[in-house]
C-alpha positions, 0 to 999 in steps of 0.5 A, spaced: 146 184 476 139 182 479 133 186 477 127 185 481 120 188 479 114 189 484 107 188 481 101 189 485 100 184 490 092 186 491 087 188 487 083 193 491 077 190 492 072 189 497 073 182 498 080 182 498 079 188 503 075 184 507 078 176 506 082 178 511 081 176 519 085 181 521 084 187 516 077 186 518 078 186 525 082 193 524 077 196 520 072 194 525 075 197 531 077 204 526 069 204 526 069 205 534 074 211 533 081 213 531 087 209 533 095 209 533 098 203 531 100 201 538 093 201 540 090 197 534 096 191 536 094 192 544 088 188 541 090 184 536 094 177 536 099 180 530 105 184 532 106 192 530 109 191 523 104 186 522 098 192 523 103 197 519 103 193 513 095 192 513 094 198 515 098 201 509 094 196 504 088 199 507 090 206 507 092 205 498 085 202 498 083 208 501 079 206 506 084 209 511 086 215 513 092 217 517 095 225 520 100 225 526 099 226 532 105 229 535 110 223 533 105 218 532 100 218 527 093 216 528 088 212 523 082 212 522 076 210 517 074 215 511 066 212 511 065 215 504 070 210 501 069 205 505 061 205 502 064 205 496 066 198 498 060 197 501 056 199 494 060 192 491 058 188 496 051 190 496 050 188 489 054 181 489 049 179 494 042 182 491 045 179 485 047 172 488 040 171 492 037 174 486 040 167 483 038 163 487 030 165 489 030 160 481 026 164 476 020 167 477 013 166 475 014 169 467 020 166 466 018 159 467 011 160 463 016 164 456 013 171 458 019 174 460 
């Protein structure tokens, strides 16, 4: 008998969130309004099952929300926890450029 085991294949952060090309491009057309699968796949070069399987990646991130409409479901962004993502990015990049403007004055002189 064989056994599978299923593990989690992202870890969710900002960066993986946003590695992706296509994940990107539905979270900046979220950002323009709610939409449904067939709207986001009308624009994209991936097909709606594609769409889907990023979707639900963003959706267990939650940055993502659904609710139906009639027999569709309608996605949209949830901005509170997509700036928790934005806080992540935030500080990598504040502390990378921090790094890379060198020491200041008093750590090159020993006062710091």
């Amino acid at each position: 008998m064989i056994t599978y085991a299923f593990v989690a294949a992202y870890a969710f952060d900002a960066w993986t969130l946003l590695g992706d090309a296509s994940r990107r491009s539905i979270i900046e057309r979220l950002s323009e309004g709610p939409c449904t699968v067939a709207d986001l796949a009308a624009g994209m070069p991936i097909s709606r099952p594609a769409v889907s399987q990023h979707l639900k990646l963003l959706k267990d991130a939650g940055v993502v929300q659904d609710a139906p409409r009639g027999k569709h479901r309608v996605y949209s962004l949830d901005a509170q926890r997509l700036a928790r993502y934005r806080r992540q990015l935030d500080e990598f990049w504040f502390d990378a450029l921090a790094n890379l403007a060198g020491p200041t004055d008093d750590e090159t002189r020993g006062d710091a």
